[in-house]
C-alpha positions as CSV (number, residue, x, y, z in Angstrom):
1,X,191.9,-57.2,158.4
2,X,195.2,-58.4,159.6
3,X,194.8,-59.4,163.3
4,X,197.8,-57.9,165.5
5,X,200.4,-60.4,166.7
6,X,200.4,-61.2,170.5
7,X,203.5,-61.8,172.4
8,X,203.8,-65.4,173.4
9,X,206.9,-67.4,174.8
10,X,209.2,-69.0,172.1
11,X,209.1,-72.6,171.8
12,X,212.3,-73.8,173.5
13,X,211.5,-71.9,176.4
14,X,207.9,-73.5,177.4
15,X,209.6,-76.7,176.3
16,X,212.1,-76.3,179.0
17,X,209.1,-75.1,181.7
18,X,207.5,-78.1,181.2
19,X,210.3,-80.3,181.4
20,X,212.3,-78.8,183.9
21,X,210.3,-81.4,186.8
22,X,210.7,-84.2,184.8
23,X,214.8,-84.0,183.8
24,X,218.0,-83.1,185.4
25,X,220.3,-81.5,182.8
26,X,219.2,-79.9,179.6
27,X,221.0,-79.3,176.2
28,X,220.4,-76.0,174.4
29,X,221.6,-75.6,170.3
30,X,221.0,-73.9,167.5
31,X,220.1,-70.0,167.7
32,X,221.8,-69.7,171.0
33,X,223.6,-66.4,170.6
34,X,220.7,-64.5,169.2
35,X,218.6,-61.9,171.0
36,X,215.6,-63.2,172.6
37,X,212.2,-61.2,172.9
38,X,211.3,-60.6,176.6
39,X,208.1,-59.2,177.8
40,X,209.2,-57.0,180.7
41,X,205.4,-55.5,181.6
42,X,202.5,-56.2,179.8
43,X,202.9,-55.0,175.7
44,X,206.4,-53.9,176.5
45,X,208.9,-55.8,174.8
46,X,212.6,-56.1,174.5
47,X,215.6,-57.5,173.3
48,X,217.4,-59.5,175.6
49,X,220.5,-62.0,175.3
50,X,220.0,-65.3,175.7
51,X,221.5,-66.9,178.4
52,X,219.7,-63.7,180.0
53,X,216.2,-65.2,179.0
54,X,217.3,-68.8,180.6
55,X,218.0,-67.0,183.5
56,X,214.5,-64.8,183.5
57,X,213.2,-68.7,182.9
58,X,214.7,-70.4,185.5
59,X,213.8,-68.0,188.2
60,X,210.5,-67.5,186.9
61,X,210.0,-71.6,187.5
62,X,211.2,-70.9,191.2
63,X,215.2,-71.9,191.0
64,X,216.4,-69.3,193.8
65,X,219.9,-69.9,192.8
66,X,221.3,-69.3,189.3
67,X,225.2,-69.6,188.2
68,X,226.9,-69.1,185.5
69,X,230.0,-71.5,184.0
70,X,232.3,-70.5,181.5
71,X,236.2,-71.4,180.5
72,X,237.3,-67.1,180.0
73,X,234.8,-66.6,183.4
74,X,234.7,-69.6,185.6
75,X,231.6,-69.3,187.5
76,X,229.5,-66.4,188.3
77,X,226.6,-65.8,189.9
78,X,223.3,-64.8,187.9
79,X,220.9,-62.2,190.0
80,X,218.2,-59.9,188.8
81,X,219.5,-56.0,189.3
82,X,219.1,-55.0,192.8
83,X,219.5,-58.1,194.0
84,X,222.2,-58.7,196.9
85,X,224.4,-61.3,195.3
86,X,226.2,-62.7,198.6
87,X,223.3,-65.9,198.9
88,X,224.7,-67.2,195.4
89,X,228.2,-66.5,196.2
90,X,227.6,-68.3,199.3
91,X,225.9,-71.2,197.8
92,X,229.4,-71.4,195.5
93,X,231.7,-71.4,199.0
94,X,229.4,-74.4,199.5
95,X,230.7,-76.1,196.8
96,X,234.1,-75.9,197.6
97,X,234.8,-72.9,194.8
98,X,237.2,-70.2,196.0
99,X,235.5,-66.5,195.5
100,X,237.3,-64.2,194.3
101,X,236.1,-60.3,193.3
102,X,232.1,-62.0,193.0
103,X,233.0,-64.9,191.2
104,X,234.9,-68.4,190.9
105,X,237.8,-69.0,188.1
106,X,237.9,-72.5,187.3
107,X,238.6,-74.7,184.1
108,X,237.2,-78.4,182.8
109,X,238.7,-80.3,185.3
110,X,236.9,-78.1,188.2
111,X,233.7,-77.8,186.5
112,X,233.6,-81.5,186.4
113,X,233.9,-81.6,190.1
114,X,231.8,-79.3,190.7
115,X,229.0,-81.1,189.3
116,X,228.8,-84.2,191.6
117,X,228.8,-81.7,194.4
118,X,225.8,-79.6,192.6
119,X,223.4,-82.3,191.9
120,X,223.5,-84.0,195.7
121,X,223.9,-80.1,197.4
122,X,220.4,-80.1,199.7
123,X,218.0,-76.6,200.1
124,X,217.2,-74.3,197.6
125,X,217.0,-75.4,193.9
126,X,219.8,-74.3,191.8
127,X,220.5,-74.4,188.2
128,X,224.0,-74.1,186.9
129,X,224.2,-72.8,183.2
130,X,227.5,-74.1,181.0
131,X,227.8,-71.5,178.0
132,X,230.0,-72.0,175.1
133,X,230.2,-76.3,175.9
134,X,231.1,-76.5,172.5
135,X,234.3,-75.4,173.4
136,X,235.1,-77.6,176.3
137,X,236.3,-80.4,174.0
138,X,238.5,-80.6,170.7
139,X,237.0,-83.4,168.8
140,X,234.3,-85.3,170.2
141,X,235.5,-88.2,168.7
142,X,238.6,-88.1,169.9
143,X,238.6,-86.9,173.8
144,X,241.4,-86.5,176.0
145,X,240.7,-87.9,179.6
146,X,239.9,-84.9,181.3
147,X,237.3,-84.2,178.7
148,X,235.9,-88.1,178.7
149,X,235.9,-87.8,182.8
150,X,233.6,-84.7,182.2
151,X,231.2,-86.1,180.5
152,X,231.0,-89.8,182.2
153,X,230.6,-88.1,185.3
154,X,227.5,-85.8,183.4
155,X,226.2,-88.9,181.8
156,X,226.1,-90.5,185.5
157,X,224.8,-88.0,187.3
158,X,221.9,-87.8,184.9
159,X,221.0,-91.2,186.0
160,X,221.4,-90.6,189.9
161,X,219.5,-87.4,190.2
162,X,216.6,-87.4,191.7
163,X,213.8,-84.2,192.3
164,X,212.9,-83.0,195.6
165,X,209.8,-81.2,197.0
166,X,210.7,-77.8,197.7
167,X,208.4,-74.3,198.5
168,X,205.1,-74.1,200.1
169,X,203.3,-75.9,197.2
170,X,206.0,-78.9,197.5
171,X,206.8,-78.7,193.8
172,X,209.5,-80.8,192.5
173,X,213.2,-79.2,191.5
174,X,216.7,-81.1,190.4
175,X,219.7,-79.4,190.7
176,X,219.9,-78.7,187.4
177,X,222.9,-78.5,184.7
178,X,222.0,-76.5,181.5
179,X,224.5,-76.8,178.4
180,X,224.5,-74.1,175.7
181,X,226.0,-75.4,172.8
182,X,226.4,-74.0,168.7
183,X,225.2,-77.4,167.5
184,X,223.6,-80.5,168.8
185,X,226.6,-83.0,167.6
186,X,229.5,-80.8,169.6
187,X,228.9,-83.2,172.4
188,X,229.9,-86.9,172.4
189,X,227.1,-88.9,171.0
190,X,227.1,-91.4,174.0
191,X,226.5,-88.3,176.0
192,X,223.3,-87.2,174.4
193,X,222.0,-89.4,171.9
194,X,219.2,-92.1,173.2
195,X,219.5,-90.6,177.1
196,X,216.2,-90.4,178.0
197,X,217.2,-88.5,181.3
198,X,218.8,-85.5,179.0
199,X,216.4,-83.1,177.2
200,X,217.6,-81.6,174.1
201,X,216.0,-78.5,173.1
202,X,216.6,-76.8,170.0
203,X,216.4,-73.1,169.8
204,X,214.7,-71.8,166.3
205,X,215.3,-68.6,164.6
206,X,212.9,-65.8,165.3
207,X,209.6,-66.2,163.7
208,X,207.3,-63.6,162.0
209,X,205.6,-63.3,165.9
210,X,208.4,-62.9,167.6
211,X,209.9,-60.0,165.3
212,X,206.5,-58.2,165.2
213,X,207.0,-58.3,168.7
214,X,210.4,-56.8,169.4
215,X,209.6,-54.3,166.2
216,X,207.8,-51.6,167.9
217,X,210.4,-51.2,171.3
218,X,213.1,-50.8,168.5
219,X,211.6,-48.0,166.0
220,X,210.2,-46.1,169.3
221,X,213.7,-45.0,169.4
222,X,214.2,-43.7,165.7
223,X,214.2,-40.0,164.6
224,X,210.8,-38.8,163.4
225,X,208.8,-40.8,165.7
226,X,205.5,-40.4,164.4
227,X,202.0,-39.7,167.3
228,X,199.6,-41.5,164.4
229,X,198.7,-45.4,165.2
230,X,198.8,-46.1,161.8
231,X,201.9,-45.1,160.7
232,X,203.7,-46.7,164.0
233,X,201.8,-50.2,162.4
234,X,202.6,-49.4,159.1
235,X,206.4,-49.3,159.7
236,X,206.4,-52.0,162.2
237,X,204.5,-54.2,159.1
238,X,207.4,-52.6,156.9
239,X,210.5,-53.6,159.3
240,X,209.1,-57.3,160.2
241,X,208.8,-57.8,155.8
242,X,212.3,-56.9,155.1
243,X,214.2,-58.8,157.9
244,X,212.5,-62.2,156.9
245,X,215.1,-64.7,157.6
246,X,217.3,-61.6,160.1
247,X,218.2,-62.6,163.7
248,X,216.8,-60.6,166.6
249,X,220.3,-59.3,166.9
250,X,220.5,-58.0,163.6
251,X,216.9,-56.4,164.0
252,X,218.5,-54.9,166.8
253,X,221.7,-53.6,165.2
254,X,219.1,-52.6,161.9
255,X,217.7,-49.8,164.6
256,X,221.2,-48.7,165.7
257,X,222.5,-48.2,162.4
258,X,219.3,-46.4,161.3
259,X,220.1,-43.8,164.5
260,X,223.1,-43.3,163.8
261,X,222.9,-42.6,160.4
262,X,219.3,-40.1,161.2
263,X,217.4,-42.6,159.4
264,X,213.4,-42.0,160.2
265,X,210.9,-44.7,161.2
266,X,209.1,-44.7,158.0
267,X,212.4,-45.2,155.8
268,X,213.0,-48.6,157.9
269,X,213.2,-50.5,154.7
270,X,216.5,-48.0,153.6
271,X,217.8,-48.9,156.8
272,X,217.3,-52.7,156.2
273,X,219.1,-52.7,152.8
274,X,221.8,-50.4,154.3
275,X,222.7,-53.1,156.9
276,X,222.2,-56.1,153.9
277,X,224.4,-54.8,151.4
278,X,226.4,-51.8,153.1
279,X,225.7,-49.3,150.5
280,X,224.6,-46.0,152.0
281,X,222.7,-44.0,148.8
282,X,220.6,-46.1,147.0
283,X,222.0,-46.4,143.5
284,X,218.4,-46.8,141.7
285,X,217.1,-43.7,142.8
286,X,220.4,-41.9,141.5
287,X,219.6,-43.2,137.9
288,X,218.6,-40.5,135.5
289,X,215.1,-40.8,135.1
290,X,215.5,-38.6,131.4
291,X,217.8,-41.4,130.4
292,X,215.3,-44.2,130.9
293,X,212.7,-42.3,129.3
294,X,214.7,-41.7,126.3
295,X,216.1,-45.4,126.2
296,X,213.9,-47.3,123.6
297,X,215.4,-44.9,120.6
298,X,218.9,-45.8,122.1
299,X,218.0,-49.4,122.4
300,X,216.5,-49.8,119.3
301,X,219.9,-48.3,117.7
302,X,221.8,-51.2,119.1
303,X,218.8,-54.0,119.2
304,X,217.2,-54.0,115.6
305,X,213.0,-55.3,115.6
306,X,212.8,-56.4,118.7
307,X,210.4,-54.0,119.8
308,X,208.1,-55.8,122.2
309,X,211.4,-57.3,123.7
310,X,212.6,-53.5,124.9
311,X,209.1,-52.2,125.9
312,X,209.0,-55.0,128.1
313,X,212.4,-54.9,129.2
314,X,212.1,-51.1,129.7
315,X,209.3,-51.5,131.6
316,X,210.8,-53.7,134.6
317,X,213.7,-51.5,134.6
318,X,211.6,-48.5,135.8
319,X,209.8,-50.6,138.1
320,X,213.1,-51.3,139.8
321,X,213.9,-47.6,139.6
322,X,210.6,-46.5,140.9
323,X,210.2,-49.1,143.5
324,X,206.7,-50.2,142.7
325,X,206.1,-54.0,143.8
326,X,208.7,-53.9,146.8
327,X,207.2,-54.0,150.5
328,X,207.0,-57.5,151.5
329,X,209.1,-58.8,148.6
330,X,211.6,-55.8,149.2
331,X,214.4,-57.9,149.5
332,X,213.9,-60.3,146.8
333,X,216.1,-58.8,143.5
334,X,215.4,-55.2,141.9
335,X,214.0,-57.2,138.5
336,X,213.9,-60.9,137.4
337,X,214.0,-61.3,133.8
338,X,213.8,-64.4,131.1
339,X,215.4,-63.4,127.5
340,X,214.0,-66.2,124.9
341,X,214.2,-66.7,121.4
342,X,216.3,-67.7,118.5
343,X,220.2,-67.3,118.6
344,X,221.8,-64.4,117.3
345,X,218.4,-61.6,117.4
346,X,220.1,-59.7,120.5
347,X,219.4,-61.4,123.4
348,X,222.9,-60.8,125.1
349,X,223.8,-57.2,123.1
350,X,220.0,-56.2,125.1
351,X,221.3,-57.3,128.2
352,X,224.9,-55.3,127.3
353,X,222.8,-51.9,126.4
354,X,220.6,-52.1,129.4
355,X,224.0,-51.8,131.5
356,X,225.3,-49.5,129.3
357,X,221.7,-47.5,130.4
358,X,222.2,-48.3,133.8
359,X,225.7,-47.7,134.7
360,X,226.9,-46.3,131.9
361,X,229.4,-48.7,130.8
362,X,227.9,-52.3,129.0
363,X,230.9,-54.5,130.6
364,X,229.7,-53.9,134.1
365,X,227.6,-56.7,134.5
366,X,228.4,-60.0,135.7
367,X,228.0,-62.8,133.4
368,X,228.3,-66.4,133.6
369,X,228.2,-68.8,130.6
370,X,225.8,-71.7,132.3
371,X,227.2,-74.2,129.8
372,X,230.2,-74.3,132.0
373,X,228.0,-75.2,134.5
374,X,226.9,-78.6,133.8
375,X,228.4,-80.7,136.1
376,X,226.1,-82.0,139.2
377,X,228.8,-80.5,141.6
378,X,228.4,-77.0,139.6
379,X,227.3,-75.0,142.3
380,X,230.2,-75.4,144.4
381,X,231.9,-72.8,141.6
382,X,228.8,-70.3,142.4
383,X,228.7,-70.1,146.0
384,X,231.7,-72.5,147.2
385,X,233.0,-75.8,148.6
386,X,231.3,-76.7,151.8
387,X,233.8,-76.9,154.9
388,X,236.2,-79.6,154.8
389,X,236.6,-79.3,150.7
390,X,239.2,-77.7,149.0
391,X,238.7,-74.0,148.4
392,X,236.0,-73.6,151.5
393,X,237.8,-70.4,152.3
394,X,238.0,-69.1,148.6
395,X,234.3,-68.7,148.5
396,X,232.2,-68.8,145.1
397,X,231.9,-67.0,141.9
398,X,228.6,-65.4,142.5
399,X,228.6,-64.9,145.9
400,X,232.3,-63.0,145.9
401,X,230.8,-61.4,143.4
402,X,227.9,-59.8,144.2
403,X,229.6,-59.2,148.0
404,X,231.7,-56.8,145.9
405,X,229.1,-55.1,143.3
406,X,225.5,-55.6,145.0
407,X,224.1,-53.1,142.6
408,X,224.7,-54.8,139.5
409,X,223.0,-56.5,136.4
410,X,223.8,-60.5,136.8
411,X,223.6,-62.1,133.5
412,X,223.3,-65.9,132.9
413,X,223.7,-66.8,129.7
414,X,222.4,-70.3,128.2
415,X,220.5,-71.4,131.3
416,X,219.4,-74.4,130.1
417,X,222.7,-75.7,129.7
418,X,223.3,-75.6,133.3
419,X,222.8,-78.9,135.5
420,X,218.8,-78.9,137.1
421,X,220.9,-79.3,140.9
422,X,221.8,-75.2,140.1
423,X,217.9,-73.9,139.4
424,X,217.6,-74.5,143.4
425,X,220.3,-71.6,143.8
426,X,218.2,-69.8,141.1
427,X,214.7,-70.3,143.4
428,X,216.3,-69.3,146.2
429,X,217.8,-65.7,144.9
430,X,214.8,-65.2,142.9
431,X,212.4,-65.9,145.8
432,X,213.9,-64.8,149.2
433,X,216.9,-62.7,147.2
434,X,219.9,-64.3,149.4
435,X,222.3,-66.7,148.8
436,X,224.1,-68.7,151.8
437,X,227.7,-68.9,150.4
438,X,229.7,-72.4,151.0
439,X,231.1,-70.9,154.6
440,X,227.7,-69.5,155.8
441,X,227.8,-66.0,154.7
442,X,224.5,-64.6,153.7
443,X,224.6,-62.7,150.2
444,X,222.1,-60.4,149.0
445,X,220.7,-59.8,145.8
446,X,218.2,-57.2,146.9
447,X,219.6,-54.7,144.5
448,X,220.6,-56.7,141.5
449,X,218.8,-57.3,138.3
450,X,218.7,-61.1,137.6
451,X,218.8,-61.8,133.9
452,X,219.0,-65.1,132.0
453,X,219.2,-65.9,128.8
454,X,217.9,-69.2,126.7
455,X,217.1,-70.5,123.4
456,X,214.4,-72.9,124.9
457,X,211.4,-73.3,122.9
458,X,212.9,-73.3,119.4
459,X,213.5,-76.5,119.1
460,X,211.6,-79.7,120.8
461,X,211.7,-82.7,121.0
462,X,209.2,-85.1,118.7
463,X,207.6,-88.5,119.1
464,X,210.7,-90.4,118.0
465,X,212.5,-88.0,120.3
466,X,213.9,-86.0,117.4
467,X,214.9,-82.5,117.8
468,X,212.8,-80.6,115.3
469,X,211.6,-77.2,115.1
470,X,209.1,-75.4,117.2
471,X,209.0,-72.3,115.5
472,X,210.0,-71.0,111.6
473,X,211.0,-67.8,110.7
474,X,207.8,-68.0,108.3
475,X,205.7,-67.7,111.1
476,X,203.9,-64.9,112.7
477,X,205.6,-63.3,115.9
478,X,202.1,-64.4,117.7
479,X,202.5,-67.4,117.5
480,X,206.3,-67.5,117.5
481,X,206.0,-66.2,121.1
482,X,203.1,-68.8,121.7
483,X,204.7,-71.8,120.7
484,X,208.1,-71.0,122.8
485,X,206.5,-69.8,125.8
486,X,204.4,-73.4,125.9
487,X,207.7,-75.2,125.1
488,X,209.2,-73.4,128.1
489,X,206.0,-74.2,130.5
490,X,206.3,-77.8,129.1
491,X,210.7,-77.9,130.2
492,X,210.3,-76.9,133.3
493,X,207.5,-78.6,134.6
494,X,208.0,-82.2,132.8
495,X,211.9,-82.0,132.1
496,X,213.8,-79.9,135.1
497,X,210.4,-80.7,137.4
498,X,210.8,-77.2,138.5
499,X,207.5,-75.7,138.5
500,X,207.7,-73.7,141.3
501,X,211.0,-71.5,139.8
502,X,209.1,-70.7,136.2
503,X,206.3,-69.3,138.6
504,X,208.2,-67.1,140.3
505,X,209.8,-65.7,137.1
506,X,206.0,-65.1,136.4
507,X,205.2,-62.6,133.1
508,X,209.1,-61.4,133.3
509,X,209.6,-64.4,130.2
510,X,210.4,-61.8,127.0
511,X,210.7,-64.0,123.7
512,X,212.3,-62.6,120.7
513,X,211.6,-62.9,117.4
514,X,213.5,-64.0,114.2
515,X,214.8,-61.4,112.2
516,X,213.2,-61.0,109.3
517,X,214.1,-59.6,105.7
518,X,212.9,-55.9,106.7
519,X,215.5,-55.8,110.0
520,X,218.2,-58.3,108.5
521,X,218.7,-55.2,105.9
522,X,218.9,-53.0,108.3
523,X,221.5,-55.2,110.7
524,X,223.9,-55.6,107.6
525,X,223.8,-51.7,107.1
526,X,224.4,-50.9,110.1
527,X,227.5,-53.6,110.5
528,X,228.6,-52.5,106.6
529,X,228.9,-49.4,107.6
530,X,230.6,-49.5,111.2
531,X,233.5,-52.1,109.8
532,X,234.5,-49.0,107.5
533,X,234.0,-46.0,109.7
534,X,236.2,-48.5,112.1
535,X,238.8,-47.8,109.4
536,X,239.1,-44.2,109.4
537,X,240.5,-44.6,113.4
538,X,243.2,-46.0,111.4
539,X,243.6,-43.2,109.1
540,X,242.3,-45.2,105.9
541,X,238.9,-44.4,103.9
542,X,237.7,-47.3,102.5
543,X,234.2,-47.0,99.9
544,X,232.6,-49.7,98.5
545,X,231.2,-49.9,95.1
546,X,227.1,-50.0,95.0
547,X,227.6,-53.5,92.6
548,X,230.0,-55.2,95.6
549,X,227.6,-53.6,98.1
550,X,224.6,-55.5,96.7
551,X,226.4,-59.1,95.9
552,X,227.8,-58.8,99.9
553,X,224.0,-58.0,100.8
554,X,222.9,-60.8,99.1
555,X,225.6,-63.1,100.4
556,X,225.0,-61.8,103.8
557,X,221.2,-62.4,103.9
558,X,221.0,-65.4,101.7
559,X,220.4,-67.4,105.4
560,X,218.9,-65.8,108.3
561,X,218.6,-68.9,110.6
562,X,221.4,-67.6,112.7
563,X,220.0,-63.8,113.0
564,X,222.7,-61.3,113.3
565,X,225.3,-63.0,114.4
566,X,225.1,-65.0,110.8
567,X,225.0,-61.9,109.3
568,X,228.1,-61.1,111.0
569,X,230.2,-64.6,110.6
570,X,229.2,-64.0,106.3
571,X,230.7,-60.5,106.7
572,X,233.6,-61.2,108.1
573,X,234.0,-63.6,105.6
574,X,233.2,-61.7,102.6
575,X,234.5,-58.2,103.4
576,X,236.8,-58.0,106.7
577,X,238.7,-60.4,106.3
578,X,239.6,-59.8,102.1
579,X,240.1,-56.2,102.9
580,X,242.6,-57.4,105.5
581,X,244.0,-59.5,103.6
582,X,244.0,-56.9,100.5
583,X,244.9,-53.9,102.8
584,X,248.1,-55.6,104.0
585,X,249.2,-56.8,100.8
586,X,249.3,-52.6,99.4
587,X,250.6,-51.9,102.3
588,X,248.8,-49.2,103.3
589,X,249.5,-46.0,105.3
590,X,247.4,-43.3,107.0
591,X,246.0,-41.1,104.6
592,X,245.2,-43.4,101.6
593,X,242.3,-44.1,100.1
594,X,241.0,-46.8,98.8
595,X,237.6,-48.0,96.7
596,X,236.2,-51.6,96.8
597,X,234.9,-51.8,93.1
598,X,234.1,-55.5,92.7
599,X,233.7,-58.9,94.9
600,X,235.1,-61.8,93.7
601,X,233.3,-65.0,95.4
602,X,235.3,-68.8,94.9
603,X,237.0,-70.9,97.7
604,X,237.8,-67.7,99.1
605,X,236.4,-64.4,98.2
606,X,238.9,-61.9,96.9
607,X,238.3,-58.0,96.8
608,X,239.1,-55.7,93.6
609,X,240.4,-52.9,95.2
610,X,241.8,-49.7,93.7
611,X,243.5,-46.9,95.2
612,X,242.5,-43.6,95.0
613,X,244.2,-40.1,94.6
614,X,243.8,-37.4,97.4
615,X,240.9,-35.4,96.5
């Protein structure tokens, strides 16, 4: 049984309870502008911001005076509601700040004086909280005097402060200064780095605990709030699952949305993907559920003996449709799936008919050719140049991509001619299903079906470090699927070193298998006879003789080691391209008719053809 989470402080602030005796100013990065949980009465929680927290902090440690510095503000006085603010506003007077309407404008040059009269002003403790440092200085590297004089005279008065007794238990209190900044290196590094009177705390996103705890206070205000224990749990469980890796703030906004669009508790997770990916219905549930179950005849039109490859297939299709296996990986993608096997048995023209099944039209999919991707730097064209690189604000391939179409089939064809450096990105969709673009963005693939395509395993590499064969056509489809599945296990683990990716693809690896005499006839059929019904959109009919028929069948499958895409390149050669040629050399109109009576086969094969007379 899972034991119930317990509210507890977050890290940077019983860091900064403990230290607050031992050091004058303190440095705050990282998560800053996030929503912190605060518990207001015992097992009530809520979301509050944080400089609000630091404030609930400070007086909490016994600072009686709290204020508030900003360049759009100046300073302002921090008290709890209800509290008369004149004491604080006071205490400002005192250090030579004019008030104005409750509060003190002043820029960088004030703040810095302000400071030297802070840390020596006698009585009650006070804390003074500088939000939005980061923005007090253009370049850190580069400072312009009023900026240097700010922080000398910070870096001095660290040194010179010193605690003083203060209350009835004589506990000691600084004056202390407070900096909120986005990261640690916005301040100068002689400022902060090696000062061991400065305390730099980092503030961490929320963990697991801390978004079970704020989870409850924000579905008690849903529609449908349900009176059973176990339900309340249940969707609490749910909502904590699916924002794994989400702020406080966009837990927060998760619950708005989900009022304002009527969503109940117990739909959380539609609520979740809603905010993600910004799609209101969910596309998968609109699929036609008739279609699906009617696919493998449809498939099997397109995809010839590659049965076991289209059960399989079929079967993670419907359980993305159906939803079964989502919960706690809810927001990794809709279906993962590994196409394997030789070139040219319908790796690619599967992946083409599943869209085709899916949205009704096989070119909306998003494919990338991985051996365009073999460069170390690769994944710069996926998800974009870092900041400071050319092209940082045109974003990547993938990401744009799938910011545009989040319900979409993403194929990527030839994976293992990709560069190892890009099977991170892979992990990463695959297991958390989100992408952090090159300017920060967070893309999700929660509703995507992830496809790749490889013809790992049919060749390997032998003693002498020859590439031989690891399967023949000659061999059973048993151990065909054997051999490259254990030549797949053996590349990632010993050759990319990337155990942990071919683990998460899991039982989704699908190997096809040759195609052999039985389904080669019926490819070349099938191809015959849509290159001449392609004809009669021309207004031509075209027949061919049963004595060319055979000799083009026999030149067609005389080599099946490049599947049907050899049977293709041999018909093109043998029969669309002479009939062009033959074709344009009659002339011919709409309406004739013509009859291929004879193959001729040489340097280049010639048809015999004969027109016909109108019937």
């Amino acid at each position: 049984m899972q034991q119930p989470y317990r509210y507890q402080q977050p890290r940077w602030m019983r860091d900064l309870l403990r230290f607050l005796p031992l050091k004058s100013q303190f440095v705050f990065s990282g998560n800053v502008r996030d929503l912190q949980a605060c518990e207001i009465s015992p097992n009530i929680v809520t979301p509050v911001a944080f400089n609000q927290s630091l404030h609930n902090a400070l007086r909490e440690a016994g600072y009686q005076h709290v204020v508030m510095f900003n360049l759009l503000n100046g300073f302002i006085p921090m008290v709890p509601p209800g509290e008369d603010p004149a004491p604080t506003q006071k205490l400002l007077s005192q250090l030579g700040l004019n008030i104005v309407e409750g509060r003190a404008n002043g820029g960088i040059d004030l703040l810095s004086t302000t400071l030297e009269r802070l840390i020596e002003l006698p009585g009650e403790p006070v804390a003074l909280i500088v939000d939005f440092a980061s923005c007090l200085i253009n370049h850190r590297d580069n400072l312009s005097p009023v900026e240097h004089s700010l922080f000398t005279r910070a870096l001095v008065l660290s040194h010179q402060a010193r605690a003083r007794p203060y209350g009835e238990q004589r506990r000691a209190f600084f004056n202390t200064v407070l900096w909120v900044v986005d990261k640690e290196g916005d301040l100068p590094d002689w400022f902060l780095i090696n000062n061991p009177l400065i305390r730099h705390i980092p503030v961490a996103k929320p963990d697991r605990i801390a978004r079970h705890a704020l989870a409850p206070a924000l579905l008690r205000s849903l529609p449908g709030q349900s009176v059973e224990t176990a339900v309340q749990e249940r969707a609490a469980q749910e909502f904590v699952d699916e924002t794994e890796g989400l702020l406080l703030l966009d837990m927060n906004a998760i619950a708005r949305l989900a009022r304002i669009e009527g969503v109940a508790q117990e739909q959380i997770s539609d609520a979740v993907r809603r905010y993600k990916v910004g799609i209101t219905e969910d596309p998968w549930l609109k699929i036609e559920k008739e279609k699906i179950r009617q696919a493998a005849s449809t498939i099997q039109k397109r995809v010839k003996g590659q049965t076991h490859a289209i059960t399989h297939m079929l079967d993670i299709i419907k359980r993305a449709v159906t939803g079964v296996g989502g919960g706690k990986q809810g927001g990794r993608p809709r279906g993962v799936i590994f196409l394997a096997g030789p070139t040219g048995v319908g790796k690619t023209e599967l992946a083409k008919t599943v869209t085709e099944l899916l949205f009704g039209d096989e070119s909306a999919y998003i494919r990338f050719d991985m051996s365009e991707f073999s460069a170390e730097h690769a994944d710069q064209r996926l998800i974009g140049a870092p900041p400071g690189y050319i092209g940082y604000n045109l974003g990547g391939e993938l990401t744009n991509a799938i910011r545009e179409k989040p319900f979409s089939v993403v194929l990527f064809d030839e994976i293992e001619k990709a560069h190892p450096r890009l099977m991170d990105k892979f992990l990463q969709i695959i297991d958390d299903g989100v992408l952090t673009s090159g300017r920060g963005d967070r893309v999700y693939f929660s509703e995507a079906l992830i496809i790749f395509t490889s013809n790992l395993g049919i060749y390997r590499l032998d003693s002498h470090g020859e590439r031989v064969a690891n399967v023949r056509p000659e061999e059973p489809f048993a151990t065909v699927q054997k051999n490259v599945k254990a030549e797949i296990e053996r590349h990632f683990k010993l050759v990319l070193n990337r155990p942990e990716l071919l683990n998460r693809i899991g039982e989704n690896i699908i190997v096809f298998d040759f195609i052999r005499p039985d389904v080669a006839e019926q490819i070349f059929s099938q191809m015959t006879e849509n290159t001449l019904a392609g004809l009669g959109r021309l207004g031509l009919t075209v027949t061919i003789g049963q004595a060319a028929l055979e000799l083009l069948r026999k030149i067609c499958l005389a080599d099946l080691s490049n599947g049907g895409r050899g049977i293709r390149n041999h018909l093109e050669a043998h029969l669309v391209n002479p009939l062009s040629r033959a074709l344009f050399d009659v002339d011919a109109q709409p309406g004739d008719r013509y009859h291929i009576a004879d193959l001729l086969t040489g340097a280049s094969t010639q048809l015999v053809l004969t027109k016909q007379q109108e019937p």
